[in-house]
C-alpha positions as CSV (number, residue, x, y, z in Angstrom):
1,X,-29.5,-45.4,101.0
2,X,-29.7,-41.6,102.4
3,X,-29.5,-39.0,99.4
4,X,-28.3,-35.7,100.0
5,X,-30.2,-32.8,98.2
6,X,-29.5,-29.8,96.9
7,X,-31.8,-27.2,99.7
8,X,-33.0,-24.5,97.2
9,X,-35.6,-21.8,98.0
10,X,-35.6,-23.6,101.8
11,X,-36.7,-26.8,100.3
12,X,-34.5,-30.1,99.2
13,X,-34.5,-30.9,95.8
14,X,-32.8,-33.2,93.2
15,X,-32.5,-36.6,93.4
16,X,-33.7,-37.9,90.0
17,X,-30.5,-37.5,88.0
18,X,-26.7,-38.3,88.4
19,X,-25.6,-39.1,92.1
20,X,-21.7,-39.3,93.5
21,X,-20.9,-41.7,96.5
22,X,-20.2,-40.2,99.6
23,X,-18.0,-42.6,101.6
24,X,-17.2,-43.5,105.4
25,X,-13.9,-43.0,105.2
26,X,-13.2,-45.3,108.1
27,X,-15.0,-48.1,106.7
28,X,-14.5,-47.4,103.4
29,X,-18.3,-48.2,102.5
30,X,-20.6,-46.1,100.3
31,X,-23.3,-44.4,103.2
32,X,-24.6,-41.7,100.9
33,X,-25.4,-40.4,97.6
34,X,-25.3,-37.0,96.6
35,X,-27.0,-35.2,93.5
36,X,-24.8,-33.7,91.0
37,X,-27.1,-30.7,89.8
38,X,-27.5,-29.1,86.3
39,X,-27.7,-25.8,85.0
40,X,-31.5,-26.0,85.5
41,X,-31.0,-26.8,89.3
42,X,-28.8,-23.8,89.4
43,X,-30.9,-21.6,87.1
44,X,-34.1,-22.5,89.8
45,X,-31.5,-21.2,92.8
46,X,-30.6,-18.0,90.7
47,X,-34.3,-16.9,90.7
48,X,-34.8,-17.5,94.3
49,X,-32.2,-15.4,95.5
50,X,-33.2,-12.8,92.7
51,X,-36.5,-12.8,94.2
52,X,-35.2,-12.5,97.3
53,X,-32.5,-10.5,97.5
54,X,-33.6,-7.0,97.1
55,X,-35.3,-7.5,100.7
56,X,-32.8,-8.8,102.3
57,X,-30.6,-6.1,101.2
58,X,-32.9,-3.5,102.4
59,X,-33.0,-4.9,105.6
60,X,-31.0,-2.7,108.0
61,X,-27.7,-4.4,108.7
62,X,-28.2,-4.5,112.8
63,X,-31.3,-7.0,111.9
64,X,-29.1,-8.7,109.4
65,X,-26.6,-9.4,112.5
66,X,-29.5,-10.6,114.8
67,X,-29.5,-13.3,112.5
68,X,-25.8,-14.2,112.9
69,X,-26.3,-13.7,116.7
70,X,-29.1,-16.6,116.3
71,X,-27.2,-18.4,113.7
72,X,-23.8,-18.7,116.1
73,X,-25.9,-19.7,119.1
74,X,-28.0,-22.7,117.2
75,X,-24.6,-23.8,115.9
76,X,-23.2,-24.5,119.3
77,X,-26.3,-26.0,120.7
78,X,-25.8,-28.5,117.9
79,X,-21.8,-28.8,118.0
80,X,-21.5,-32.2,119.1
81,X,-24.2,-33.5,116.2
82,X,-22.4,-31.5,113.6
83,X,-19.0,-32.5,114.7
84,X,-19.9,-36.5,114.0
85,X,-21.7,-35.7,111.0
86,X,-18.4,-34.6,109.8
87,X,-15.9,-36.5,111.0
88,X,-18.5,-39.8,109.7
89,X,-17.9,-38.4,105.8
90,X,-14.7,-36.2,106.4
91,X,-12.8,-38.6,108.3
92,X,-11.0,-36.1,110.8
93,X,-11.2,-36.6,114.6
94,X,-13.8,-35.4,116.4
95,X,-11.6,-32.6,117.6
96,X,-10.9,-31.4,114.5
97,X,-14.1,-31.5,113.2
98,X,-14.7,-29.1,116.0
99,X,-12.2,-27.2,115.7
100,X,-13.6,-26.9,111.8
101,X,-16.8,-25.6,113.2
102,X,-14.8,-23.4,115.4
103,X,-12.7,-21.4,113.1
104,X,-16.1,-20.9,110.9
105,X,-17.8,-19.5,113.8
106,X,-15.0,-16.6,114.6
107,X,-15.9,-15.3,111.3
108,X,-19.6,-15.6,112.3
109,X,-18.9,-13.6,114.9
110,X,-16.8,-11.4,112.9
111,X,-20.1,-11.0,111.0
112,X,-22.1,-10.0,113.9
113,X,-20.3,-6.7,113.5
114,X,-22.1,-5.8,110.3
115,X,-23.1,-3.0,111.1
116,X,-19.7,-1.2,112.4
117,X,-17.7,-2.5,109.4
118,X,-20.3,-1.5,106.6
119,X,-20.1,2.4,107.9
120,X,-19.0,4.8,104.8
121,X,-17.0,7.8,105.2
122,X,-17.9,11.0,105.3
123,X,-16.6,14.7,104.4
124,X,-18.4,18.0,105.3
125,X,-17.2,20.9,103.5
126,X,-15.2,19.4,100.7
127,X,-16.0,22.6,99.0
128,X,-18.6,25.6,99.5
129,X,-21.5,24.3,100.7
130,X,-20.6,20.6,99.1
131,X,-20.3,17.4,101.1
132,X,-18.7,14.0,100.2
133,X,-19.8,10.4,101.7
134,X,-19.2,6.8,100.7
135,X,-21.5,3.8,101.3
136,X,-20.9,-0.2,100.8
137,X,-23.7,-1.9,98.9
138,X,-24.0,-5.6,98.7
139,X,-23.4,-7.2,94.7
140,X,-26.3,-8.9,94.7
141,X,-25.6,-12.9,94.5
142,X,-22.2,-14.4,95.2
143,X,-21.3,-18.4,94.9
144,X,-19.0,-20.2,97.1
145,X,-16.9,-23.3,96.2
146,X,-15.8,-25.1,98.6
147,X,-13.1,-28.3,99.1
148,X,-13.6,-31.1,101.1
149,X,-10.6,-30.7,103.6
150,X,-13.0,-28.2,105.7
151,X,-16.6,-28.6,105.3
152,X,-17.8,-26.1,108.0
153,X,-15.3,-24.0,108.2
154,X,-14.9,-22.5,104.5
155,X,-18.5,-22.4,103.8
156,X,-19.0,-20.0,106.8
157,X,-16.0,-18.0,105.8
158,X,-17.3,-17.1,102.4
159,X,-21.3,-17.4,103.5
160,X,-21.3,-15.2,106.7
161,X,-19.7,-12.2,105.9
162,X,-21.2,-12.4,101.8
163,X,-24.6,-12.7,103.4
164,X,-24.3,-10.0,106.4
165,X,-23.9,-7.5,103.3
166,X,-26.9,-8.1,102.2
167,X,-26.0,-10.4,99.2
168,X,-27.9,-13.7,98.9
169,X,-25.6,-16.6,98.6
170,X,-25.4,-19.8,96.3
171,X,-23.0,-22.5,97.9
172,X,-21.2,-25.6,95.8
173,X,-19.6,-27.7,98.4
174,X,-18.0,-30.5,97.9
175,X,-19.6,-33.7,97.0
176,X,-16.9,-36.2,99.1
177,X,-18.9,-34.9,102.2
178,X,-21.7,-32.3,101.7
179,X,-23.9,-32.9,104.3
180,X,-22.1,-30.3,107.1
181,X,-23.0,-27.4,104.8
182,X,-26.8,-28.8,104.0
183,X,-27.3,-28.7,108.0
184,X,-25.3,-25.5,108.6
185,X,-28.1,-23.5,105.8
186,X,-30.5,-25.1,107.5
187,X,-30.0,-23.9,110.9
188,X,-29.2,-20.8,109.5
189,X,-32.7,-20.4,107.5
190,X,-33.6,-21.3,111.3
191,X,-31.8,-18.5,112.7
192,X,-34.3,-16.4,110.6
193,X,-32.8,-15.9,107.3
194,X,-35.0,-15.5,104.6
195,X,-35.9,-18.6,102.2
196,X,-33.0,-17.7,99.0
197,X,-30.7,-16.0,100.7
198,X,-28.1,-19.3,101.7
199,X,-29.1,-21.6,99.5
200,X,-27.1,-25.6,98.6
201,X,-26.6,-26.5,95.1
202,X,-24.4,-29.7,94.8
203,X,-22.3,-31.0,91.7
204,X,-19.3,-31.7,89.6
205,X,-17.3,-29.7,87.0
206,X,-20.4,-29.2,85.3
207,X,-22.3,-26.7,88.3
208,X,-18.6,-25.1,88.8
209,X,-19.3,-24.3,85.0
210,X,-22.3,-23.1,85.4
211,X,-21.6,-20.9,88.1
212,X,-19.0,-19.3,86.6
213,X,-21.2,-18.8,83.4
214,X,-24.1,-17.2,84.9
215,X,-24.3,-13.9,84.7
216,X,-26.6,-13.2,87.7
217,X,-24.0,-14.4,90.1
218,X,-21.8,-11.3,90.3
219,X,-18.9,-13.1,92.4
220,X,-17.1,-16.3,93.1
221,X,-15.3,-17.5,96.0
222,X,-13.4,-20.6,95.7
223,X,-10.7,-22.9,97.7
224,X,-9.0,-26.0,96.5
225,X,-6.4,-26.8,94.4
226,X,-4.3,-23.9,92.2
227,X,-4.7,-25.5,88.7
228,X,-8.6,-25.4,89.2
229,X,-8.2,-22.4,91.7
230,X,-6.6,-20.9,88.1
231,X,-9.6,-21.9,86.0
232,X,-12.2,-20.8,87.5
233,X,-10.5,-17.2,88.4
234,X,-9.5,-16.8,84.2
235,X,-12.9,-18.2,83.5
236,X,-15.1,-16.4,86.1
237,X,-13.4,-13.3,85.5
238,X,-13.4,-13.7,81.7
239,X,-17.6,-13.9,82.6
240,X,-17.4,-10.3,84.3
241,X,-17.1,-11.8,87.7
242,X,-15.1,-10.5,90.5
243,X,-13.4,-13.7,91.4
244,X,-11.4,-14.7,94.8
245,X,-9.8,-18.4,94.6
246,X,-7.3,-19.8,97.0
247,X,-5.2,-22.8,95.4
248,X,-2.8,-25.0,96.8
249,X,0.5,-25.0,99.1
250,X,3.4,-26.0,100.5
251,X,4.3,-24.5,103.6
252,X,8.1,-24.4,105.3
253,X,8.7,-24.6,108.8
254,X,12.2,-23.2,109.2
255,X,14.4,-24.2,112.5
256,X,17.4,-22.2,113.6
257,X,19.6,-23.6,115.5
258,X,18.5,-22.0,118.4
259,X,15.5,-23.3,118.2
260,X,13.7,-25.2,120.9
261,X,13.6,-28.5,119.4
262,X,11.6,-30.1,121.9
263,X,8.2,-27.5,121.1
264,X,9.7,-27.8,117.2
265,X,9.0,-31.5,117.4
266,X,5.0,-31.2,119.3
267,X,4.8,-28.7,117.0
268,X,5.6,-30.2,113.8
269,X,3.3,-33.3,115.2
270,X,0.1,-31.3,115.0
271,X,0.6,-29.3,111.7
272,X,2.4,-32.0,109.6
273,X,0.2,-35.0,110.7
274,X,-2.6,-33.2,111.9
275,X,-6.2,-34.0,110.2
276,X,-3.9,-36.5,108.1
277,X,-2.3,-33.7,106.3
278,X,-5.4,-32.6,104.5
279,X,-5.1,-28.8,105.1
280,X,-3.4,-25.9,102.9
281,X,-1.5,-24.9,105.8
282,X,-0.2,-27.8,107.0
283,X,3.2,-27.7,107.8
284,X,4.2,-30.4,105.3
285,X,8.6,-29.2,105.0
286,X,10.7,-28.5,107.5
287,X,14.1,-26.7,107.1
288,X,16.4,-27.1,109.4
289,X,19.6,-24.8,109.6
290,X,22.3,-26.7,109.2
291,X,23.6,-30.4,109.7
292,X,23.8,-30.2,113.5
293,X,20.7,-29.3,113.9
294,X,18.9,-31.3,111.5
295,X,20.6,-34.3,112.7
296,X,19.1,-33.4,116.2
297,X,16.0,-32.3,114.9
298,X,15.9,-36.0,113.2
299,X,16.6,-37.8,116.3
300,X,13.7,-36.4,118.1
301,X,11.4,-36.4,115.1
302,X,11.4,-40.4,114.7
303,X,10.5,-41.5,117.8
304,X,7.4,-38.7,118.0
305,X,6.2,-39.5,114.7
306,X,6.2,-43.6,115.8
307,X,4.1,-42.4,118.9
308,X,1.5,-41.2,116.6
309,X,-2.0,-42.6,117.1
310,X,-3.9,-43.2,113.6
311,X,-7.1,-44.4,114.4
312,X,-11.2,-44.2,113.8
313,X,-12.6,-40.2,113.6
314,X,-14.5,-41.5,117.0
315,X,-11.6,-41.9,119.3
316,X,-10.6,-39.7,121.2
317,X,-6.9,-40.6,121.8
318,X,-6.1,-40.9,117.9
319,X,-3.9,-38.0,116.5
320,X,-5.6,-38.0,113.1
321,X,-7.8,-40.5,111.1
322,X,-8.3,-41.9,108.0
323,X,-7.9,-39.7,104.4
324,X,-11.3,-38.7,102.6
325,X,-11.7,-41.4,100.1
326,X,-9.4,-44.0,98.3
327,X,-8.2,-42.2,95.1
328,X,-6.8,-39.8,97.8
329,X,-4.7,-42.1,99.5
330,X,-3.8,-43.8,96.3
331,X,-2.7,-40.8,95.3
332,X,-0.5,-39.8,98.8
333,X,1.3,-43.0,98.8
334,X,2.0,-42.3,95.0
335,X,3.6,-39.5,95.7
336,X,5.5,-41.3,98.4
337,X,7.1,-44.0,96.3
338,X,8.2,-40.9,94.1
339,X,10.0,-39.5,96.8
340,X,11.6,-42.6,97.1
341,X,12.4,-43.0,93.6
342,X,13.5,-39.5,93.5
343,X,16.2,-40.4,95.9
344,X,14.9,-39.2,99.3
345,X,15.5,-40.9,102.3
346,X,12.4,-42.5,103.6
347,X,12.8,-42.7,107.3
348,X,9.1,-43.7,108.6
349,X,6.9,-45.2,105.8
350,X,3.2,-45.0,106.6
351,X,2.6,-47.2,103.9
352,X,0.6,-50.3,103.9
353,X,-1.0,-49.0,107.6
354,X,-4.0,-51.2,108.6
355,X,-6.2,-50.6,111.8
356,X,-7.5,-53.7,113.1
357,X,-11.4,-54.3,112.4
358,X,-11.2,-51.0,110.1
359,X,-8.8,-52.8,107.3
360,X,-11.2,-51.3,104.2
361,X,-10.9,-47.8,105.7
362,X,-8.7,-44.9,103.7
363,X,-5.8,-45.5,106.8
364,X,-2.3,-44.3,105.8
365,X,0.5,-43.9,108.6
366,X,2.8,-41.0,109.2
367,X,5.7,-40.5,107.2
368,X,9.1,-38.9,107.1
369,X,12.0,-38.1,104.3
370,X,14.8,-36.7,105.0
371,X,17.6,-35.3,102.3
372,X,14.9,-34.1,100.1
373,X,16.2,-31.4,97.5
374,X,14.3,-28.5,95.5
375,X,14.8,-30.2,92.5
376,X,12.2,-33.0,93.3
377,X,9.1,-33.4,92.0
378,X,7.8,-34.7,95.6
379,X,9.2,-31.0,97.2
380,X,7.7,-28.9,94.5
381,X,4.4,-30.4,94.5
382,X,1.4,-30.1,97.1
383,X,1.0,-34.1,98.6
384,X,-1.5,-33.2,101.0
385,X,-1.1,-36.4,103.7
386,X,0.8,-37.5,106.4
387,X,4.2,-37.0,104.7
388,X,6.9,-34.6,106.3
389,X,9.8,-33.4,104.2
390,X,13.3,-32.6,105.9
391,X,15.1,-30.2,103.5
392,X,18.2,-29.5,105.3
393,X,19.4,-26.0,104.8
394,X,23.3,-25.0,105.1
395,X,22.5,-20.9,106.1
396,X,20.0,-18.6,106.6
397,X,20.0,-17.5,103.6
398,X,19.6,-20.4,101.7
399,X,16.3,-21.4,104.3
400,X,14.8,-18.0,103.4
401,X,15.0,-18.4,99.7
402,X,13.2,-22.4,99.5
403,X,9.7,-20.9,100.6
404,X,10.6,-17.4,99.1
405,X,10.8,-19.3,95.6
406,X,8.4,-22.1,95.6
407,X,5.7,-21.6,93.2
408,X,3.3,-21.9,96.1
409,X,3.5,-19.3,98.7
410,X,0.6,-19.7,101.3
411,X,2.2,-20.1,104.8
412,X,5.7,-20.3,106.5
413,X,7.0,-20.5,110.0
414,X,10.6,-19.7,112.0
415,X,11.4,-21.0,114.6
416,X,13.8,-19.5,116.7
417,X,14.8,-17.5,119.7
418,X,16.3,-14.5,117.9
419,X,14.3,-11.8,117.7
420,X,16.5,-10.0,114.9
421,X,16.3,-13.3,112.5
422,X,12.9,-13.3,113.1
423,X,11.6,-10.1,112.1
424,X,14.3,-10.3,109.2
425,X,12.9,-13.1,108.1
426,X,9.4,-12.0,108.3
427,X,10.1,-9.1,106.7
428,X,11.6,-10.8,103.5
429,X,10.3,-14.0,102.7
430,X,8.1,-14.1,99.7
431,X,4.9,-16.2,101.1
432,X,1.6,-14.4,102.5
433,X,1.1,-15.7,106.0
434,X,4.3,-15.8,108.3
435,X,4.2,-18.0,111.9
436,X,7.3,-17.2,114.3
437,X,7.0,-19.8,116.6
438,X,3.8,-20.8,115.3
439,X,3.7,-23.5,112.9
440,X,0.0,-22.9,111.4
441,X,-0.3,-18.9,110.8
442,X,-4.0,-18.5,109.8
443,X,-5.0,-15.1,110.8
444,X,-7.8,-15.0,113.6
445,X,-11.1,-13.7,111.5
446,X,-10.7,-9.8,112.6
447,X,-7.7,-10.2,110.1
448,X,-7.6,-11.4,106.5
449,X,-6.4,-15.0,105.1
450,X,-4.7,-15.2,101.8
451,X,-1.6,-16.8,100.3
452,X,0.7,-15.5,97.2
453,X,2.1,-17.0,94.1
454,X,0.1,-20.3,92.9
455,X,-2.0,-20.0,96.5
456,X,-3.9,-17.3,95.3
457,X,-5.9,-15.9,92.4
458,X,-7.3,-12.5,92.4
459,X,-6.6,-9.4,94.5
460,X,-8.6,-9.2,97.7
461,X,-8.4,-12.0,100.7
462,X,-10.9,-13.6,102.5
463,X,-12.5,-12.7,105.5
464,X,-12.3,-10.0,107.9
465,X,-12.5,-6.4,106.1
466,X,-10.7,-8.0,103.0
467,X,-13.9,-9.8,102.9
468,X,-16.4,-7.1,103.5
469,X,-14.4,-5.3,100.9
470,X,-15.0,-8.6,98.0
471,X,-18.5,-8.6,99.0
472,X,-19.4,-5.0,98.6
473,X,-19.1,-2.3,96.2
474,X,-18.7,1.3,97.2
475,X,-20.6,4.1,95.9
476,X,-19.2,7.9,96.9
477,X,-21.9,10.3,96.9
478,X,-20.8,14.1,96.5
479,X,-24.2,16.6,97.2
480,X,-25.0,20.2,97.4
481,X,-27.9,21.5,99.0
482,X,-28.3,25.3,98.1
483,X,-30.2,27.9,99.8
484,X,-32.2,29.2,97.7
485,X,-33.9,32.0,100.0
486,X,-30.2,33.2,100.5
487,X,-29.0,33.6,97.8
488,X,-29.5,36.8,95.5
489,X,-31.3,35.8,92.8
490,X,-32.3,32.2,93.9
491,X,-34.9,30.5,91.9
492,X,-38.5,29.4,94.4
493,X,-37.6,25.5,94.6
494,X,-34.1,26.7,96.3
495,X,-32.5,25.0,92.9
496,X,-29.6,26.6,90.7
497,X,-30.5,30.5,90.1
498,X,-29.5,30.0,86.1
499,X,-29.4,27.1,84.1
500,X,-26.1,27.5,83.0
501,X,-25.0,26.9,87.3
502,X,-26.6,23.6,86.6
503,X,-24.1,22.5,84.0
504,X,-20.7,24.1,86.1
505,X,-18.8,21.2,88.4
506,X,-17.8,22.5,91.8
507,X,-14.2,23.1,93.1
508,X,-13.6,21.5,95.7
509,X,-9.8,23.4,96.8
């Protein structure tokens, strides 16, 4: 049976104490183990990136993005292998696997730019003879935690610009499929990156703890669901840290009645289904704008969501495959049943789902409600499968206010062909990231990604200069240079003529 390692210092290690299964997800079988590390695994990382650090920091930031150039190009060279490797303990298609990798690399790229982003500012002549300037210094170490729905692509969001600052970098992916992340440091140590500067630590609740205890690591970025996204901000910033960590959602798709239905529908196919569901900004409720059209919307819906192809991560005509592991998809079709109990009207049921020869994978099949209300448990919650919610809506106001009010405001969509009740929209709703037109609004990585409410803990985004900014500190200089030999009275070493000028602050106005 493979064992997955923690890679500290540039070297695997671990293996001799508690192990987690990592699963097939379309056979449902047990094809790895994983090491759940300690504090001492975690202390050992620490003290490499201490000891290497300080280098790396040093190291002028166009080398530092040579490394990112190298890094990007061994990734796509090994696409196609990384791309299986996660769809085998992910469970997504192979086309979303790569599309996974994808997304990471744009903020690899992103990263190549080091050395235009980190650029201070700089005033001359603030006052007589006195000039101001600003610089961005990396923290030092920084930790990453990471979810499962997106193996590559979170761990290069947090890694690539943290590490382009000149901070070394401790990642905690997750243990349902770690082994994308152990391949992506190693083909970044590859790429020329000093050994302790991306290093893999893998565990449980008991390596988040330590993380957020340690008091070398001066930041912590973290994805997954709000109640733990909650802890570890209140405990991580209770430890000093400067904490980032993105929680759960539940995204609204709202549809005017001018909408174009038709695009609405192919729309809806990719971001509710899409990846079985498994992404915060998934498009999981839709609102239509009154009865008319949500009656219409309905009638298209059905026979598109029955065209829907669940099948094995390896073909290439399925929509979406299997969920990550059982206890999720016991934990999906819960939450269908309390739909149903709730009094929602189950229109597809993607229960019991079975694809022949695959019958122990984690399958579940597409579903649809209509006449779900706010007061559900099923609407307020985030399911995080192949469920779609119709919420009908009787007026615009009443569609703007289900998203503005959710506790969970990460993405939202319009659709429509109005320009005013777009930008109205836009403009008002209470939610982070706004589509119009686009049903899955994650900024490209030149911008920033970050919900509100629930979906977001702490005060700075992720990537783009958001992320530069979580990464870094700044430092303002303010310096005076006197001319000694000028000035009447001057002392020899061109310093303050009296002591007393030493001790007087300079006006700037």
């Amino acid at each position: 049976m493979r064992t997955i390692d923690h890679l500290i210092a540039g070297n695997p290690g671990g293996g001799a104490g508690r192990q987690s299964d990592v699963f097939d997800p379309n056979t449902g079988q047990v094809q790895a183990r994983v090491s759940l590390g300690t504090k001492a695994d975690l202390d050992r990382a620490v003290a490499a990136a201490q000891a290497a650090q300080p280098a790396w920091a040093a190291t002028n930031p166009q080398r530092r993005a040579r490394v990112m150039f190298r890094f990007k190009e061994l990734v796509e060279a090994n696409i196609d292998a990384l791309a299986h490797l996660l769809s085998s303990e992910h469970g997504k298609v192979i086309a979303d696997s790569k599309g996974d990798i994808q997304r990471g690399l744009e903020v690899i790229e992103f990263a190549c730019g080091i050395p235009h982003v980190l650029k201070g500012e700089y005033t001359q002549g603030a006052g007589p003879g006195i000039d101001v300037y600003s610089m961005r210094q990396p923290l030092g170490i920084g930790a990453g935690i990471t979810p499962f729905n997106f193996p590559a692509m979170i761990p290069l969001w947090m890694s690539g610009v943290a590490i382009a600052c000149g901070n070394a970098f401790l990642l905690k992916p997750s243990e349902r499929d770690p082994s994308v992340p152990v391949r992506l440091a190693e083909l970044m140590r590859e790429a020329g990156l000093p050994e302790g500067i991306l290093q893999v630590v893998h565990g449980d609740k008991e390596m988040v703890d330590a993380i957020l205890d340690h008091p070398a690591i001066s930041a912590v970025s973290f994805v997954g669901s709000s109640d733990i996204a909650h802890y570890v901000y209140r405990r991580g910033v209770d430890a000093g840290k400067r904490v980032q960590a993105m929680g759960g959602a539940k995204n609204h798709g709202i549809v005017m009645p001018d909408a174009d239905l038709d695009q609405v529908v192919a729309d809806l196919s990719g971001a509710a289904f899409g990846s079985a569901g498994e992404r915060c900004m998934a498009l999981p409720v839709v609102v239509p704008v009154g009865d008319k059209t949500a009656d219409a919307l309905r009638a298209k819906l059905i026979p598109a969501i029955e065209k829907l192809r669940v099948g094995v991560s390896t073909d290439a005509d399925a929509h979406y495959g299997p969920v990550v592991n059982a206890a999720h998809k016991a934990r999906v079709e819960k939450w269908i049943q309390t739909g149903v109990d709730e009094g929602a009207e189950l229109v597809v049921d993607g229960r019991g789902f079975q694809l022949q020869g695959h019958e122990q994978g984690f399958f579940i099949g597409p579903s649809l409600f209509d006449r779900v209300t706010p007061q559900m448990e099923s609407y307020k919650e985030e399911i995080f499968g192949p469920v779609l919610q119709i919420v009908r809506a009787p007026d615009f106001e009443t569609a703007l206010r289900l998203p503005s009010e959710h506790q969970y405001g990460n993405g939202v969509a319009i659709f429509t062909r109005n320009g005013h009740a777009a930008r109205e929209f836009a403009a008002r709703v209470n939610v982070g990231m706004v589509g119009i037109n686009v049903p899955i609004p994650v900024p490209v990585a030149y911008h920033s990604f970050g919900g509100w409410k629930r979906s977001a803990f702490g005060d700075i985004n992720q990537h783009g200069m958001e992320g530069v900014r979580f990464w870094t500190k700044t430092k303002t200089v303010t310096q005076r240079w006197p001319d000694g030999s000028a000035l009447p009275g001057g002392s020899e070493d061109g310093g303050p003529s009296r002591i007393q000028d030493a001790f007087v602050i300079p006006t700037m106005g």
